[in-house]
C-alpha positions as CSV (number, residue, x, y, z in Angstrom):
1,X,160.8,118.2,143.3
2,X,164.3,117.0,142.3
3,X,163.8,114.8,139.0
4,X,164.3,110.8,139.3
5,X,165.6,110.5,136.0
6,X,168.4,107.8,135.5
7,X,172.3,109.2,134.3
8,X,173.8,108.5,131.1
9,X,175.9,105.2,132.7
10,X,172.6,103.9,133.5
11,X,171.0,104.0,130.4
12,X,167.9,101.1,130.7
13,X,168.2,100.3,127.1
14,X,169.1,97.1,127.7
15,X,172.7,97.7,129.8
16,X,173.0,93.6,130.2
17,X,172.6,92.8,126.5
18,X,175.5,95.2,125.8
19,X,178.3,93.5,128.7
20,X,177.6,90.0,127.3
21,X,178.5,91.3,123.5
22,X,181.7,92.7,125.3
23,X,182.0,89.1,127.0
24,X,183.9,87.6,123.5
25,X,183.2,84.0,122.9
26,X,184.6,82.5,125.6
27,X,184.9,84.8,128.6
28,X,187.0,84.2,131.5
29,X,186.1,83.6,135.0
30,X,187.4,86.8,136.0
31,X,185.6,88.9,133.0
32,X,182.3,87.1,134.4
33,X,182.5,88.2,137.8
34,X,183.2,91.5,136.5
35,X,179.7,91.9,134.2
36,X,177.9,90.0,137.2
37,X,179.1,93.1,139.5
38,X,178.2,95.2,137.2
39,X,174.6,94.0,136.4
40,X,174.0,94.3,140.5
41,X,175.3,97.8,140.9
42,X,172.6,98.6,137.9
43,X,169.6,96.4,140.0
44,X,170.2,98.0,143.1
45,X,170.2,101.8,141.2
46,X,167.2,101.1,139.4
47,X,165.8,99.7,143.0
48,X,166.5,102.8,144.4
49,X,164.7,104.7,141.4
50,X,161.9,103.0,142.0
51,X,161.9,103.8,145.7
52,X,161.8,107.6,145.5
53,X,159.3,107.4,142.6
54,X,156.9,105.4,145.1
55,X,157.6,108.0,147.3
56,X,156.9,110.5,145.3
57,X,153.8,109.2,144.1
58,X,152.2,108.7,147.6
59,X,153.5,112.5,148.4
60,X,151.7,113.5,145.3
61,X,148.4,111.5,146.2
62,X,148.4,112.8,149.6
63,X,148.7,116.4,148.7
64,X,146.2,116.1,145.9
65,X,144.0,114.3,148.6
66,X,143.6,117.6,149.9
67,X,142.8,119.7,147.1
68,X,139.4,121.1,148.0
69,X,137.3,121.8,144.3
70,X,134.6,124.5,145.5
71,X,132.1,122.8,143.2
72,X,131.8,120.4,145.8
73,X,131.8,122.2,148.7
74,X,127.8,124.1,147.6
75,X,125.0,123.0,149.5
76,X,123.4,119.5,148.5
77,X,120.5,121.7,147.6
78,X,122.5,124.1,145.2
79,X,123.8,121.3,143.9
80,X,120.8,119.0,143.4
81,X,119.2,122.2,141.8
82,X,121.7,122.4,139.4
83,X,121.5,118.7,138.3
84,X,117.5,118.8,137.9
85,X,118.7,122.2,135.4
86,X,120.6,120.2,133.4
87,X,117.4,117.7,132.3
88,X,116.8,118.1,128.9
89,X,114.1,120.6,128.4
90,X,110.9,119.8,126.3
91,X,110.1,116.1,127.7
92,X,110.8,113.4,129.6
93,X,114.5,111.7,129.9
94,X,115.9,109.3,127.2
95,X,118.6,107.2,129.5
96,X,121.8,107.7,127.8
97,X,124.8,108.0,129.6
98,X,125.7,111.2,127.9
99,X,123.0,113.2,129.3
100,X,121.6,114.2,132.8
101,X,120.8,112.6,135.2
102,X,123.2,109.2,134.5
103,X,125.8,111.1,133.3
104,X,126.0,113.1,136.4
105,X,125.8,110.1,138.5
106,X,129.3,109.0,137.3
107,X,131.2,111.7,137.9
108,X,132.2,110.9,141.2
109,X,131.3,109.2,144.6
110,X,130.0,112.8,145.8
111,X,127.7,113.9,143.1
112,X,126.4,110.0,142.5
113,X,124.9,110.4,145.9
114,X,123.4,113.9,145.1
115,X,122.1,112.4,142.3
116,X,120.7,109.4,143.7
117,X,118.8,111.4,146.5
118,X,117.6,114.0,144.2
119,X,114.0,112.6,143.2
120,X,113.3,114.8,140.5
121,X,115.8,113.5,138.3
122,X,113.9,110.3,138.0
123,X,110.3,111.1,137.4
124,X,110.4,111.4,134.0
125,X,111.5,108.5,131.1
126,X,111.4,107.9,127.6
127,X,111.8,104.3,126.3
128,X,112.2,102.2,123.9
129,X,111.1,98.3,126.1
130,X,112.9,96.7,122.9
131,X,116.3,98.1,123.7
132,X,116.5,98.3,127.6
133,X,116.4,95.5,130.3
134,X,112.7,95.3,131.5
135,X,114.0,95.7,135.0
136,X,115.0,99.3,134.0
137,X,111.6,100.9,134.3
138,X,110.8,99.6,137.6
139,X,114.5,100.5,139.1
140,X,114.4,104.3,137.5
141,X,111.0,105.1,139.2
142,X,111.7,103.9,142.1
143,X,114.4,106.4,142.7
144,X,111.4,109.1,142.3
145,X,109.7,107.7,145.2
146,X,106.5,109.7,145.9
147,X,106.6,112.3,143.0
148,X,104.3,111.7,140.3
149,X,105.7,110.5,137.0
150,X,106.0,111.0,133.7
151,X,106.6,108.3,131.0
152,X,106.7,107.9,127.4
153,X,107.1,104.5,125.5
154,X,107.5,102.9,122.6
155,X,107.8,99.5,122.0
156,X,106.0,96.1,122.6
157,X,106.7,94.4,125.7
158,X,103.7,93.0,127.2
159,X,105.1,92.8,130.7
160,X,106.0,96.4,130.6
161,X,102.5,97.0,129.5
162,X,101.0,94.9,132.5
163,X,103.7,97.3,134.8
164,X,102.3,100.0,133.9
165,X,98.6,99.7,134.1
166,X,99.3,98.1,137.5
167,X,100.6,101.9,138.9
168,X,98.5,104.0,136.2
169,X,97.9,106.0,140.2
170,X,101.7,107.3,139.9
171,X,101.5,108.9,136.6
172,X,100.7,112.3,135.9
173,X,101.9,111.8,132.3
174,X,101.6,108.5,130.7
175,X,102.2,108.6,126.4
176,X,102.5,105.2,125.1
177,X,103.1,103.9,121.4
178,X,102.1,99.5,121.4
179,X,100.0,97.0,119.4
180,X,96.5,96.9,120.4
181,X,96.8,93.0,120.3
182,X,98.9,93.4,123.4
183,X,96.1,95.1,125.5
184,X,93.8,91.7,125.1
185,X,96.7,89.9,126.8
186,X,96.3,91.6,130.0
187,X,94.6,90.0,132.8
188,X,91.3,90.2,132.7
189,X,91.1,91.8,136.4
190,X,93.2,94.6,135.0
191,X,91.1,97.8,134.7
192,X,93.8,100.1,133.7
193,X,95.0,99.8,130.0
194,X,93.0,97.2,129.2
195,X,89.6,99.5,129.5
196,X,90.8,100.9,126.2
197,X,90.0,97.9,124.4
198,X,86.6,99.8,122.9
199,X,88.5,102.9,121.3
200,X,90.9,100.8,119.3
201,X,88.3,97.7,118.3
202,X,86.1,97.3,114.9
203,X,83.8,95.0,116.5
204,X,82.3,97.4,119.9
205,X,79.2,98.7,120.9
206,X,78.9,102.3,121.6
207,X,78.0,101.7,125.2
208,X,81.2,100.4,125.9
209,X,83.2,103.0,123.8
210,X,81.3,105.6,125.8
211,X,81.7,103.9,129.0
212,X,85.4,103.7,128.1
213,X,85.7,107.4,127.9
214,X,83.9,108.2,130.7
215,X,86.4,106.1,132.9
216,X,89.4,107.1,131.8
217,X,89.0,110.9,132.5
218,X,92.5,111.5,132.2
219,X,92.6,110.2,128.5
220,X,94.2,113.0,126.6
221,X,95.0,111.5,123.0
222,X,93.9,108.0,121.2
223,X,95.5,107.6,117.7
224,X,94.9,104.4,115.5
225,X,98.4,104.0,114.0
226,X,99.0,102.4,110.5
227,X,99.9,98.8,111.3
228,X,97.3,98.2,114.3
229,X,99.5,100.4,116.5
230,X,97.9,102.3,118.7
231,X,99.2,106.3,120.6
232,X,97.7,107.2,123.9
233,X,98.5,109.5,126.1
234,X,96.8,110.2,129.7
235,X,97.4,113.7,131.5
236,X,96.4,112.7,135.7
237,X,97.6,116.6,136.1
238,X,94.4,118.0,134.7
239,X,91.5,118.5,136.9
240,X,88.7,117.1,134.3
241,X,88.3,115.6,130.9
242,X,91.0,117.5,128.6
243,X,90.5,114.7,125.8
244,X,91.3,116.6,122.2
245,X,92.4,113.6,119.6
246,X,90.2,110.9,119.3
247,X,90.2,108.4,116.7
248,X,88.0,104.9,116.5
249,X,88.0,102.0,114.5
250,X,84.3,100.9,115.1
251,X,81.5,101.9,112.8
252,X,79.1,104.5,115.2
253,X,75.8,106.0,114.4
254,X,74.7,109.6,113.3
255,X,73.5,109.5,117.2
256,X,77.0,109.0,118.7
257,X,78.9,110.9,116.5
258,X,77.0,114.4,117.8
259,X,77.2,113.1,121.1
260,X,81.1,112.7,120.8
261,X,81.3,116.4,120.0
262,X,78.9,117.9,122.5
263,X,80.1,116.1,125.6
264,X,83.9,116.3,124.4
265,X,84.1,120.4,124.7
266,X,88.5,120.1,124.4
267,X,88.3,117.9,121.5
268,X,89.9,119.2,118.2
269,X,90.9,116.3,116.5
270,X,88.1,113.7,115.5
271,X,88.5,110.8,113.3
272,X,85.5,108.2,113.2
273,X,83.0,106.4,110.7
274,X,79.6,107.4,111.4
275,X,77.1,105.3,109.7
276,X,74.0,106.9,108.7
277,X,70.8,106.1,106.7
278,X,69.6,108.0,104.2
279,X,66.6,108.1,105.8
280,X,67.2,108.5,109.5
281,X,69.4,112.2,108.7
282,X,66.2,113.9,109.1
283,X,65.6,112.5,112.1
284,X,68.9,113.7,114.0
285,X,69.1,117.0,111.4
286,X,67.6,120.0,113.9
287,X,67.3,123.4,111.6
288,X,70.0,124.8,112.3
289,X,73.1,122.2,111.7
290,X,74.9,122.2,115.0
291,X,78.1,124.4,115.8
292,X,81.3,122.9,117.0
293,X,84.5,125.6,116.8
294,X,86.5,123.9,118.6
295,X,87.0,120.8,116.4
296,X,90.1,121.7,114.1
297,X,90.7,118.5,112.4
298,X,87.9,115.5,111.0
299,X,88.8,112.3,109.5
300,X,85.9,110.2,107.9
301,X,87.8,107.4,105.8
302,X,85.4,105.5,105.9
303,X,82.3,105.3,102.3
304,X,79.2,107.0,103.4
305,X,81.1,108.3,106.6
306,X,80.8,112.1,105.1
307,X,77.4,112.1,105.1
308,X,77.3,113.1,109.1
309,X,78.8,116.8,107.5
310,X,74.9,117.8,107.3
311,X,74.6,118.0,110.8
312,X,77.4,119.9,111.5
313,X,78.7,123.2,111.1
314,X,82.8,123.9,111.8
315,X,83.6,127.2,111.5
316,X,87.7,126.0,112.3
317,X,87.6,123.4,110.7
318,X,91.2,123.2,108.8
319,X,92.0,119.6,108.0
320,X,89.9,117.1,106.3
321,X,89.9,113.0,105.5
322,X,87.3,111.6,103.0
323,X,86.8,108.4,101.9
324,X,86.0,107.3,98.3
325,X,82.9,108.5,96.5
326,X,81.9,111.1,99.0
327,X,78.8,113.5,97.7
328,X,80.5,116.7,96.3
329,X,76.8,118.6,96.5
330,X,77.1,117.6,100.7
331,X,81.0,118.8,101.0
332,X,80.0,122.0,99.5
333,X,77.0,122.5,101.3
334,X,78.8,122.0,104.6
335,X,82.2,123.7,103.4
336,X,79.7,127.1,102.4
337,X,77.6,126.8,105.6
338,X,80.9,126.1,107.7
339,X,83.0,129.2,105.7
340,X,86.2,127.1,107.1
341,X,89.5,127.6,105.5
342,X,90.8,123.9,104.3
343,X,94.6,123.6,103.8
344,X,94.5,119.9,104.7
345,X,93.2,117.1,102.8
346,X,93.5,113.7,103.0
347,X,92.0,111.3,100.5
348,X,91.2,107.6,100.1
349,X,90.4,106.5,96.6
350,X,91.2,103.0,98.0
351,X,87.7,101.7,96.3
352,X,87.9,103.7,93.3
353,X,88.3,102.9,89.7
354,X,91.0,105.5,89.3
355,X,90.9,105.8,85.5
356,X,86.7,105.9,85.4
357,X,86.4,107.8,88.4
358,X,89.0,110.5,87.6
359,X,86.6,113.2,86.5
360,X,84.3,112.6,89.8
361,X,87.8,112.7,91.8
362,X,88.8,115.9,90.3
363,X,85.4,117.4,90.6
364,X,85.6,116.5,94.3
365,X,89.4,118.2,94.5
366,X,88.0,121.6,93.1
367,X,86.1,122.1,96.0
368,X,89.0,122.8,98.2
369,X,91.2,125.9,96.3
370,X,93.0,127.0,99.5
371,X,94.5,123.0,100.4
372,X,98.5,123.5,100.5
373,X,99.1,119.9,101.5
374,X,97.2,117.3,99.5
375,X,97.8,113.8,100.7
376,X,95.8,110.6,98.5
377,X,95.9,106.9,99.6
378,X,94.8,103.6,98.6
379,X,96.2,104.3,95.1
380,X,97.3,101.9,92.7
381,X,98.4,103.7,89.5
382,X,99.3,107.6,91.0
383,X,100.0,108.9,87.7
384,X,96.4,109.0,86.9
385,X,95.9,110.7,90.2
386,X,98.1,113.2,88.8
387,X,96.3,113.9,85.7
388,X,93.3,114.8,88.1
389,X,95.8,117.6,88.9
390,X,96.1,119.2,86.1
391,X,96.0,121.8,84.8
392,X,97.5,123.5,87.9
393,X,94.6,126.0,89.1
394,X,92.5,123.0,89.9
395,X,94.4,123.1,93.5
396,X,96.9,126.3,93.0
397,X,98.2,126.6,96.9
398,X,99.4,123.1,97.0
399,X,103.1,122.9,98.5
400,X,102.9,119.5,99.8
401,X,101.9,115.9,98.6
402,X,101.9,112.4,99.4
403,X,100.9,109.9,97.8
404,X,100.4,106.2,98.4
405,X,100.4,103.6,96.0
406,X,100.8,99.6,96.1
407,X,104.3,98.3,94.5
408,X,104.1,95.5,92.0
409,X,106.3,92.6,93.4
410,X,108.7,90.8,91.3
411,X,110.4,87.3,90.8
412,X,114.4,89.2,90.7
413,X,116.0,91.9,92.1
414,X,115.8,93.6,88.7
415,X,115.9,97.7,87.9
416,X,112.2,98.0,87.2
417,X,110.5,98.7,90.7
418,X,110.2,101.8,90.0
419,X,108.3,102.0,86.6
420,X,104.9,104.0,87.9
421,X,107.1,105.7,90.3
422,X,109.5,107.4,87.4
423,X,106.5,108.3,85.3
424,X,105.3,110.0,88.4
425,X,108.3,112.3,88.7
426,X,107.9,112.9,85.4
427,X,104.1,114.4,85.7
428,X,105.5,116.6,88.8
429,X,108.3,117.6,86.6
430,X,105.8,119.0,83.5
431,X,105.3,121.9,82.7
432,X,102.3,123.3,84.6
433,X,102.4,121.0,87.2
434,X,101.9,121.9,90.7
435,X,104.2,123.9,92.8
436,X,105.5,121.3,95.4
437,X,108.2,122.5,97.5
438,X,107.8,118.8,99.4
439,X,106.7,115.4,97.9
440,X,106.4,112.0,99.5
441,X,105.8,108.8,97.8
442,X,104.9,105.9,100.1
443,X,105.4,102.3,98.2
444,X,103.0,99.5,100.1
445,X,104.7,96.3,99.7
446,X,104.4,93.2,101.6
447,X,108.4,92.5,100.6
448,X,110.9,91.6,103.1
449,X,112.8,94.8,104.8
450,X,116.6,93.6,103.1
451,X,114.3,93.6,99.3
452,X,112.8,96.7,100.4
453,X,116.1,98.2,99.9
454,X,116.5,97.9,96.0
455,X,112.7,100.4,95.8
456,X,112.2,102.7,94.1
457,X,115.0,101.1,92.2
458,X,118.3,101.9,90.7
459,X,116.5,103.2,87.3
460,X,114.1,105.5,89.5
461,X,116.4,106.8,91.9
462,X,118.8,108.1,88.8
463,X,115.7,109.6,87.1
464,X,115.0,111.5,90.7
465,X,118.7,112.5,91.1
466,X,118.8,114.0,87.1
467,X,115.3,115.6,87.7
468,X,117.0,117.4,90.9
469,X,119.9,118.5,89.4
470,X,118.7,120.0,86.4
471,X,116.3,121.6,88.4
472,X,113.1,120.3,86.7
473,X,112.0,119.1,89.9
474,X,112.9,122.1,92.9
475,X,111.8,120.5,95.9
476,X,112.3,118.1,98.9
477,X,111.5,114.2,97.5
478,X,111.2,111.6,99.8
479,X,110.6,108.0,99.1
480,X,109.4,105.3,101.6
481,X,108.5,101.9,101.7
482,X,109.0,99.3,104.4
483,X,112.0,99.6,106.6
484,X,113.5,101.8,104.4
485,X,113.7,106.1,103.1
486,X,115.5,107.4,100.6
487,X,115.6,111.1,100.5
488,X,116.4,113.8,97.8
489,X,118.6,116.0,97.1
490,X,121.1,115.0,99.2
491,X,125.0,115.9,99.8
492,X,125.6,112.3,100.2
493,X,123.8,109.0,99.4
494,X,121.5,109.3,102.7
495,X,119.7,106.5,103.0
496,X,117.9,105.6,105.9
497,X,116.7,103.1,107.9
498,X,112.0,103.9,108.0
499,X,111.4,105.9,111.1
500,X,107.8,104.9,110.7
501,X,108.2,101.2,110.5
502,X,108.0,100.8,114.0
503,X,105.8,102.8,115.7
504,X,104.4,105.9,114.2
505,X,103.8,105.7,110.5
506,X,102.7,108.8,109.5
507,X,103.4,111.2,106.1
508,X,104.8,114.3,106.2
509,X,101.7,115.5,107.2
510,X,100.2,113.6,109.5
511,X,99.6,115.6,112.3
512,X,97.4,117.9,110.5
513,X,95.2,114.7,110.3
């Protein structure tokens, strides 16, 4: 194609501009006309530059018109298979318009259709309801039409809620993360989510908590969350009951609690509060403790709750939560007639006198050698929780611990947040301490998320930083209080915002528990 260029006479850089500096002051008529001529001649050229680079345009649009790409000359079903390939593998779609399907829908007129029509790519979600349009959920599934779907969500929107338990029929897969407050505020005629009320209320009889499992047959997982949240998932794929985490926040009896395990045959994870009198264990104690090998993990936080471990025996048994003043001669009995393997333990010395109880708490700790991840809560002075720990063969696998203790609040924004905090670095940093490879300190405090920020304070966070370098401390640390984690060592100053403080707040351990 012959280029459209302009010559050298008819430079554009401003052609006009130079005639009137060659005018003079006062031009004459004659010397006007002249320029005038002149500045026409250049219009028309430039006129006719334009012309031919129209036309050349429209020849190259046409011809390009009638490129054919192969890609999207394949079958719609090739290509629709393709697209449902490039889902992200492992879980349901997070709506981004980086990733499959949306991504693929604005590529071009062609492949939006494909993926419009192609139900697969729309049975599946993950979202957050407080950072998407509420219509979003509704509009997304609909382009599923009849397939069963699959949702995960976080967040608190009531009215999403209320959507959901409305077409509970649809899912095959339903994982949701929301305040239990917010099941109460669905209507009353609702017998979806709102029939979970029981598994996620202190005050409930165990009628209706067993009447609530029976119903929901597709319940998979109920988790009580720190901060009243609660994690359910269903699974409407499986055939029959497949429930295997359970946790409740009412008080049962020694009654219920065997029942839970003999009519749950999937569950693995159990965390309750039995309540049982001293005098009434004989009555539900057969000769033989019962056998359960399928339950993996038990939580009893609650005091007294450990005293259900004489009717059962738990050969797998590999994480355990106790509450404060639990009977060391019961936990040994059940741990030698069990012959599990313990490298879990989570402990709530929440009602302890830490300083007169430490002898009981470190008589309680010997009886589990093999624990690697140690995790004590409720605390309010964690260096004398330390001291239970030494000398180091007390609890020689330990790798992992968290800790959680309640901040002192000040009047100022001063350096001194971190006092207990620095002293505690200090007793993981002696010599004979235990070998942690990972440690997490978790500061309860009821201070706003922007004062959050100054914790563990500037004081604490240099003693943490010197401690690393110098290698007295070799291991992953990791602070956390609300809204707010501070991680060491770190290349740079990699502080982030709490991944916990909205829906899941577990430790670095928490799914063994």
């Amino acid at each position: 194609m012959p280029s459209r260029a302009p010559c050298a006479h008819c430079d554009p850089n401003q052609p006009h501009r130079r005639n009137k500096e060659g005018l003079g002051a006062a031009p004459s008529p004659q010397q006007l006309r002249t320029a005038l001529a002149e500045v026409r001649s250049q219009i028309l050229l430039y006129k006719r530059l334009l012309a031919a680079l129209e036309e050349d345009e429209e020849d190259l649009e046409t011809r390009l018109a009638k490129v054919v790409y192969p890609v999207l000359n394949l079958p719609f079903e090739v290509t629709a298979d393709i697209f449902i390939r490039c889902l992200p593998v492992g879980g349901p779609v997070t709506p981004t318009s980086s990733t499959a399907p949306l991504a693929l829908s604005h590529v071009c007129r062609q492949w939006r259709d494909v993926a419009l029509s192609t139900t697969a790519l729309w049975d599946s979600l993950h979202v957050d309801l407080n950072a998407i349009a509420p219509w979003l959920l509704e509009m997304w599934f609909s382009r599923a039409q009849e397939r069963p779907l699959s949702l995960t969500i976080d967040g608190e929107s009531h009215s999403q809620l209320g959507y959901v338990s409305a077409n509970t029929g649809r899912f095959k897969y339903l994982n949701l993360y929301f305040k239990h407050s917010n099941l109460a505020g669905l209507p009353s005629t609702d017998n979806g989510l709102r029939s979970l009320l029981p598994l996620a209320s202190y005050n409930t009889t165990e009628e209706a908590i067993w009447s609530c499992l029976e119903n929901n047959s597709s319940l998979k997982e109920h988790r009580i969350l720190p901060t009243r949240f609660v994690h359910v998932t269903f699974d409407y794929h499986s055939p029959r009951s497949t429930l295997t985490h359970l946790e409740l926040l009412a008080r049962i009896s020694g009654a219920m609690f065997l029942k839970l395990l003999r009519r749950l045959p999937a569950l693995s994870h159990l965390k309750c509060s039995p309540h049982i009198l001293p005098n009434s264990i004989q009555g539900l104690r057969s000769e033989v403790a019962e056998m359960f090998p399928n339950i993996r993990s038990l939580g009893l936080p609650a005091r007294g709750a450990p005293a259900a471990l004489p009717l059962v025996t738990l050969p797998n048994l590999s994480s355990l939560e106790l509450g404060a003043h639990s009977n060391p001669v019961e936990i040994r009995d059940f741990l030698i007639r069990s012959a599990c393997y313990i490298t879990c333990l989570r402990i709530s010395l929440a009602d302890c006198d830490e300083k007169e109880d430490r002898g009981e708490t470190a008589a309680l700790l010997s009886l589990f050698p093999f624990v690697r991840s140690l995790e004590a809560i409720g605390l309010e002075d964690p260096t004398i929780f330390m001291s239970c720990l030494h000398p180091r063969n007390l609890l020689p696998e330990v790798t992992e611990l968290t800790v959680h203790y309640d901040v002192e609040e000040y009047d100022d924004n001063t350096e001194n947040y971190g006092d207990k905090w620095i002293l505690l670095l200090h007793r993981m940093s002696e010599k004979g301490a235990l070998a942690l490879t990972k440690a997490h300190v978790h500061l309860n405090t009821s201070r706003s998320e922007a004062l959050s920020l100054c914790y563990p304070g500037r004081l604490a966070q240099a003693v943490a930083t010197r401690l690393i370098e110098e290698e007295r401390l070799n291991l992953l640390l990791r602070c956390q209080c609300p809204g707010y984690v501070k991680i060491w060592p770190c290349e740079e100053d990699d502080d982030v915002s709490d991944p916990d403080s909205g829906t899941d707040s577990n430790s670095s351990n928490t799914e063994n528990h």
